[in-house]
VOMAR-559751 format. One record per residue (C-alpha): x, y, z; residue in one letter; residue number from 1. Coordinates in pm, 1 decimal. Layout:
// VOMAR-559751
[r [X Y Z] 'a' NUM]
...
***
This chain:
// VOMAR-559751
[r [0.0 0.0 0.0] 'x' 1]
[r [137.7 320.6 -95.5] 'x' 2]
[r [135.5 585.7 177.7] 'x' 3]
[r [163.9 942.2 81.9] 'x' 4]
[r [229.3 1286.7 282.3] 'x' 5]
[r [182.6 1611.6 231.9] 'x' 6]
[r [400.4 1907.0 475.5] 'x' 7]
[r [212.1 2217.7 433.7] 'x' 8]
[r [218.1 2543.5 642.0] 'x' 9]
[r [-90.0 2807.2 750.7] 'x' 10]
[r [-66.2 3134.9 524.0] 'x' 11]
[r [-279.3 3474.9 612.5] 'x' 12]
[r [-152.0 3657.0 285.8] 'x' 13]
[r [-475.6 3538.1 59.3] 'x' 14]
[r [-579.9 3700.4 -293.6] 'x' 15]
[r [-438.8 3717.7 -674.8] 'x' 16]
[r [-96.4 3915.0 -568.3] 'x' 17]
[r [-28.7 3674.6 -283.1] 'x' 18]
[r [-56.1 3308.4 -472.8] 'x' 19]
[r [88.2 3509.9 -734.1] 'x' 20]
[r [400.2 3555.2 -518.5] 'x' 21]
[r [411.5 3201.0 -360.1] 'x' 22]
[r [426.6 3000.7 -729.4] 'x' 23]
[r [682.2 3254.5 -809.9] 'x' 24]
[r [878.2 3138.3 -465.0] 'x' 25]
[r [830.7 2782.2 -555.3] 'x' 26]
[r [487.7 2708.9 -351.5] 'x' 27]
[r [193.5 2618.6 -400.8] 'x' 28]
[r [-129.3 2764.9 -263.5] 'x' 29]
[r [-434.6 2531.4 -143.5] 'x' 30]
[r [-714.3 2502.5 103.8] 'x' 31]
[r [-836.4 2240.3 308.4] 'x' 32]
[r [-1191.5 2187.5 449.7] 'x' 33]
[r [-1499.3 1976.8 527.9] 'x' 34]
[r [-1558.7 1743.2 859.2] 'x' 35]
[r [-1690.4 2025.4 1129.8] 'x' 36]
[r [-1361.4 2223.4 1092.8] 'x' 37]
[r [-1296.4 2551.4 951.7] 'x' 38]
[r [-1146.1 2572.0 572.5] 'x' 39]
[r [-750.1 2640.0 632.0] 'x' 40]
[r [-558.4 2832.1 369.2] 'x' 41]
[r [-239.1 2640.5 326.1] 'x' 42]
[r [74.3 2663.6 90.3] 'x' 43]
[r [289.1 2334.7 -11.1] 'x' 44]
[r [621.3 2295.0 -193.0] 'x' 45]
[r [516.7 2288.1 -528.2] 'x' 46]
[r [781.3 2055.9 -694.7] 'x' 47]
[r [704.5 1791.1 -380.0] 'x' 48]
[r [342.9 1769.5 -506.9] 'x' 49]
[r [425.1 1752.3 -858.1] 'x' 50]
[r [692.9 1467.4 -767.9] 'x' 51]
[r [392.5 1270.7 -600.1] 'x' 52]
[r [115.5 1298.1 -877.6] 'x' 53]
[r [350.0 1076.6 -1091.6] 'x' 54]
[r [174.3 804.4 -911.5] 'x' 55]
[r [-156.9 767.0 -1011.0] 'x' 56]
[r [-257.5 606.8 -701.3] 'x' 57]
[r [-189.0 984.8 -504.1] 'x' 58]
[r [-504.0 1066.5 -700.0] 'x' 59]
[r [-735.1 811.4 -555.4] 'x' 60]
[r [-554.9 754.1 -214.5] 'x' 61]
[r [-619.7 855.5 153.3] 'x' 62]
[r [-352.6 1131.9 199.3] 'x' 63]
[r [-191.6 1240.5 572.8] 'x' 64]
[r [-157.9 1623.4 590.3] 'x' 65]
[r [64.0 1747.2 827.3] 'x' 66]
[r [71.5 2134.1 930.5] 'x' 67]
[r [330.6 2250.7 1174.5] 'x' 68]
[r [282.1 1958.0 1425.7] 'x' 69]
[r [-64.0 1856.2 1352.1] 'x' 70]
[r [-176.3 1553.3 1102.7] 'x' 71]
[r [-467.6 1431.9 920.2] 'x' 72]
[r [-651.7 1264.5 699.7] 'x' 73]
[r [-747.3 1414.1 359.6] 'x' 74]
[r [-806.5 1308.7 -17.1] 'x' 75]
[r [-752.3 1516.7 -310.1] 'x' 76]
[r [-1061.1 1725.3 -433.1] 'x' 77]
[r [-922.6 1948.4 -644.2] 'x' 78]
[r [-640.1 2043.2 -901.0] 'x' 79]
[r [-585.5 2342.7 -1080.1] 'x' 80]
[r [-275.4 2309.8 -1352.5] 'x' 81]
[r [-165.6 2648.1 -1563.7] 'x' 82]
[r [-312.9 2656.1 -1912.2] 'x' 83]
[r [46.8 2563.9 -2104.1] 'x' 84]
[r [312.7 2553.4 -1827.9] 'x' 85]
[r [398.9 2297.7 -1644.3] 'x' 86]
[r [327.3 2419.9 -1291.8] 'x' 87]
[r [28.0 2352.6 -1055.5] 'x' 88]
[r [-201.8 2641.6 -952.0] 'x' 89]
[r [-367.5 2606.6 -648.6] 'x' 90]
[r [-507.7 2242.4 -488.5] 'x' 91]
[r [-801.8 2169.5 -273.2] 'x' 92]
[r [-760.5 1868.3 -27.8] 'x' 93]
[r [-1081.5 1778.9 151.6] 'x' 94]
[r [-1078.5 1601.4 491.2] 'x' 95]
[r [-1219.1 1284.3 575.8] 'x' 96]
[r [-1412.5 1098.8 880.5] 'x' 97]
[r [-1372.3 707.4 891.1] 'x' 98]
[r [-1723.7 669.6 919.0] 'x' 99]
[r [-1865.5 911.2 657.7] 'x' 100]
[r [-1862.5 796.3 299.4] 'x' 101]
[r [-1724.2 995.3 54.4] 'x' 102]
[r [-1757.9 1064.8 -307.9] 'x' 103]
[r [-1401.7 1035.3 -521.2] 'x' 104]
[r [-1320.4 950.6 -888.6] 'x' 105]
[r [-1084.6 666.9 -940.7] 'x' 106]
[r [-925.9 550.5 -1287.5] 'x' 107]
[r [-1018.2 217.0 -1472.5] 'x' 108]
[r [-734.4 12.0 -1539.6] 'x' 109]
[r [-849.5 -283.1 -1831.8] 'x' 110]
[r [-638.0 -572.9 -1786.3] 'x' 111]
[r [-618.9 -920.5 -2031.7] 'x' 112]
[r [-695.2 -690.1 -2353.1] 'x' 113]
[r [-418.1 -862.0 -2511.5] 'x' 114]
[r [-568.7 -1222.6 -2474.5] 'x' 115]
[r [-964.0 -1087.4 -2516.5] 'x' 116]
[r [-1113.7 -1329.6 -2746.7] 'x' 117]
[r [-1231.8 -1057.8 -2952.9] 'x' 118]
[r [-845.9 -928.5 -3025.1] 'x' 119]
[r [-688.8 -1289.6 -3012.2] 'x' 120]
[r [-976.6 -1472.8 -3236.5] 'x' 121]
[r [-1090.5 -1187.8 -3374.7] 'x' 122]
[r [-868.2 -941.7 -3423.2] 'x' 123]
[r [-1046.2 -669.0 -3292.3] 'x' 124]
[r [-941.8 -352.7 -3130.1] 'x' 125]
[r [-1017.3 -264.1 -2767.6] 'x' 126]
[r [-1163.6 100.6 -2731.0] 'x' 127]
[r [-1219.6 276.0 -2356.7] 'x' 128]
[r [-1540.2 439.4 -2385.1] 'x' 129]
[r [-1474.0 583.1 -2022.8] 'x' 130]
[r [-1136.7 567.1 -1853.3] 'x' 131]
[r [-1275.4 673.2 -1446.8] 'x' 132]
[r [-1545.0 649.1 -1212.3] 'x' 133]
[r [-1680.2 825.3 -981.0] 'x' 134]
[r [-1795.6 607.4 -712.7] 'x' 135]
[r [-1900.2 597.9 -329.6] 'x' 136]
[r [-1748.9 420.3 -11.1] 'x' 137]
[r [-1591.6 501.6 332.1] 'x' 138]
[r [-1236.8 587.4 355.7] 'x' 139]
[r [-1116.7 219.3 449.7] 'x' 140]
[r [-1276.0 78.2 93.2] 'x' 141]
[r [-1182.1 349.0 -126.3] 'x' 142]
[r [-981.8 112.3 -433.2] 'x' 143]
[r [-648.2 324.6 -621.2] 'x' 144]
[r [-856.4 164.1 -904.5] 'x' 145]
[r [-1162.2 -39.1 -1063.8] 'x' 146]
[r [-1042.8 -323.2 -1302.7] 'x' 147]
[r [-1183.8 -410.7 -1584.3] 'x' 148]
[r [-1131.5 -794.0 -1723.0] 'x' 149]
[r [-1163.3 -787.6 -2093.1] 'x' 150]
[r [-1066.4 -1111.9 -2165.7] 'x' 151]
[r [-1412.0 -1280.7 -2242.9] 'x' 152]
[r [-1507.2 -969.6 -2441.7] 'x' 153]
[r [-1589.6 -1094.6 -2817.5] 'x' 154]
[r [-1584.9 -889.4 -3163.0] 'x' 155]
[r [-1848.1 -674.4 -3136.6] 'x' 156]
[r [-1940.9 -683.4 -2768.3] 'x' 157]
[r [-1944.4 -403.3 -2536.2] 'x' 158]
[r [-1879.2 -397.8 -2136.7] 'x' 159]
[r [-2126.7 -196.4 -1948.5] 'x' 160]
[r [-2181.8 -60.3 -1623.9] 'x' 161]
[r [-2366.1 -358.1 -1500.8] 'x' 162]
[r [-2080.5 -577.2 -1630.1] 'x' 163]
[r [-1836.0 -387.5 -1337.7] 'x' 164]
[r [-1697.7 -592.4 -1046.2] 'x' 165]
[r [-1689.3 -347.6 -796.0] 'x' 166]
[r [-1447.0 -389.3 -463.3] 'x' 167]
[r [-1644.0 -462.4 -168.0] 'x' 168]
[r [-1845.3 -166.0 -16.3] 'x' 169]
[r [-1764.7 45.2 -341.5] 'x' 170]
[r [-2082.6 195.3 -543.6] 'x' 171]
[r [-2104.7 406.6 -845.8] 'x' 172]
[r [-2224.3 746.9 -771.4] 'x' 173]
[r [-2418.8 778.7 -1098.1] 'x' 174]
[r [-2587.5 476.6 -1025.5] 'x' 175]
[r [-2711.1 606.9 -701.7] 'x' 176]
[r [-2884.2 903.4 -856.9] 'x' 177]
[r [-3092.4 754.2 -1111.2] 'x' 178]
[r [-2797.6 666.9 -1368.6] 'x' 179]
[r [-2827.3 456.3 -1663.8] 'x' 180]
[r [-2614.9 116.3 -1601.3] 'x' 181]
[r [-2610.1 -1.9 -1951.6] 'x' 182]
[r [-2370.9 285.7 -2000.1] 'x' 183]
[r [-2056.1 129.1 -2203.0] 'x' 184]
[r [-1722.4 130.4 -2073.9] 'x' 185]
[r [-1553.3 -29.5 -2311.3] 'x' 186]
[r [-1555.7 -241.0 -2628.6] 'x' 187]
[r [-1401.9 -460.6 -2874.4] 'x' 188]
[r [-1443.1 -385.6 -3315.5] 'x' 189]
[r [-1264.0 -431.8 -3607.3] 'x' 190]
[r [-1014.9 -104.1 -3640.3] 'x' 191]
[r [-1242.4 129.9 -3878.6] 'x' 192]
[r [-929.4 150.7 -4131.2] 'x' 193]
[r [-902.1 -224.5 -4174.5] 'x' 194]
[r [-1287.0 -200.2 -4230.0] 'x' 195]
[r [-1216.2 104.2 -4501.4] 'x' 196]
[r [-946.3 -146.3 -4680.7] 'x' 197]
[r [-1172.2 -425.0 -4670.5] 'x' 198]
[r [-1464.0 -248.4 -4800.7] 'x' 199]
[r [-1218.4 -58.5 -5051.0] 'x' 200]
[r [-1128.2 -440.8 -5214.8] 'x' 201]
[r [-1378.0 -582.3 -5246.3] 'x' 202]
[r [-1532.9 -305.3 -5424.1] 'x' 203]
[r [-1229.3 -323.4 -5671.6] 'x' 204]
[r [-1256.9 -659.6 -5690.8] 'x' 205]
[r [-1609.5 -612.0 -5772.5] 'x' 206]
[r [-1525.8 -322.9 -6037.5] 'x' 207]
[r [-1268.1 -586.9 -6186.7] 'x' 208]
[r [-1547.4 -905.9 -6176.3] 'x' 209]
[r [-1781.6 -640.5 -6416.8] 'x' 210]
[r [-1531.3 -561.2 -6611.6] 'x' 211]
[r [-1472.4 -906.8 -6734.2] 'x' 212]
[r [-1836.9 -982.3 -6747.4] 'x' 213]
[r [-1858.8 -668.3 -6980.6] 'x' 214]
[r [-1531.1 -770.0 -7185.3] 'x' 215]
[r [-1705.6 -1092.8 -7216.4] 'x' 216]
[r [-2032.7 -975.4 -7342.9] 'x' 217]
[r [-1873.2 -764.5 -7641.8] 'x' 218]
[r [-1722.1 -1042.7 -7754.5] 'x' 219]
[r [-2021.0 -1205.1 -7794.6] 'x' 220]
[r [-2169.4 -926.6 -7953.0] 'x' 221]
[r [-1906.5 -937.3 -8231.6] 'x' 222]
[r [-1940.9 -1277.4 -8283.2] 'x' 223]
***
């Protein structure tokens, strides 16, 4: 289980001018809230945050905040990135009671497309119709991840929401508010250019097939 944690300190200087001159120091601003506490404005070393989101698990994971010598519990809410640099704007960590579920959005990761029946028999293509989730649990079943087993998947067949094995204690939150669970995922066709080429030879073939039928026919006529 990867553990991560965030050092952050308190900051009174709020507004446009003030996270204007933390990013340019190297920080990054952010708030934390929720529970029955008051929102805390709060300022992190930006490159230490940007050296944990290369794991994708940070993004779905239960995160320990420590400020000056307190810690706890929070999950990411929040991310703001600049349009075309690489640098993180501001970030919004929400914290979390063990007994009150929360609402987070976790990545699918499809495993066995290789030996799918529809790509190894058929020689299909896999497509990801949606590559996250956002589902609902408490903080002890929140999953890094929802997988998604492709391997019985046929040409032509689609996985849908109902199709999901979901972790135990994990729901979808669309699902809970009316959502539609024949919503597709993922599925398995023939590539659209191979289709193209296909349809593109036979139609010459078909052009070439007349031809001789016509060649064949004038010669009859002369004779």
């Amino acid at each position: 289980m990867n553990q991560f944690e965030l050092v952050a300190e308190k900051r009174e200087d709020v507004g446009k001018g003030a996270s204007r001159r933390l990013r340019n120091a190297g920080k990054l601003p952010g708030i934390v809230y929720g529970t029955d506490k008051d929102a805390v404005m709060i300022t992190l070393a930006h490159n230490e945050v940007m050296h944990q989101l290369e794991n994708e698990a940070f993004y779905s994971k239960i995160l320990t905040l420590k400020v000056g010598k307190d810690s706890e519990k929070v999950v990411l809410k929040d991310l703001q990135r600049h349009p075309y640099k690489i640098q993180l704007m501001h970030i919004d960590l929400l914290r979390i009671k063990e007994n009150e579920a929360l609402t987070m959005r976790v990545p699918l990761h499809f495993i066995n497309e290789d030996i799918a029946i529809g790509v190894k028999e058929g020689g299909g293509v896999v497509s990801h119709l949606l590559t996250e989730l956002d589902i609902v649990c408490l903080p002890k079943d929140l999953p890094e991840y929802i997988e998604v087993d492709m391997a019985e998947v046929a040409l032509d067949e689609t996985i849908h929401l109902s199709h999901l094995v979901l972790p135990e204690g994990v729901q979808l939150h669309s699902l809970l508010h009316g959502g539609d669970d024949s919503l597709s995922v993922a599925s398995i066709h023939i590539a659209k250019g191979i289709v193209e080429e296909e349809e593109t030879s036979e139609e010459i073939a078909e052009g070439e097939e007349g031809a001789a039928v016509e060649g064949e026919e004038e010669k009859d006529d002369e004779s």
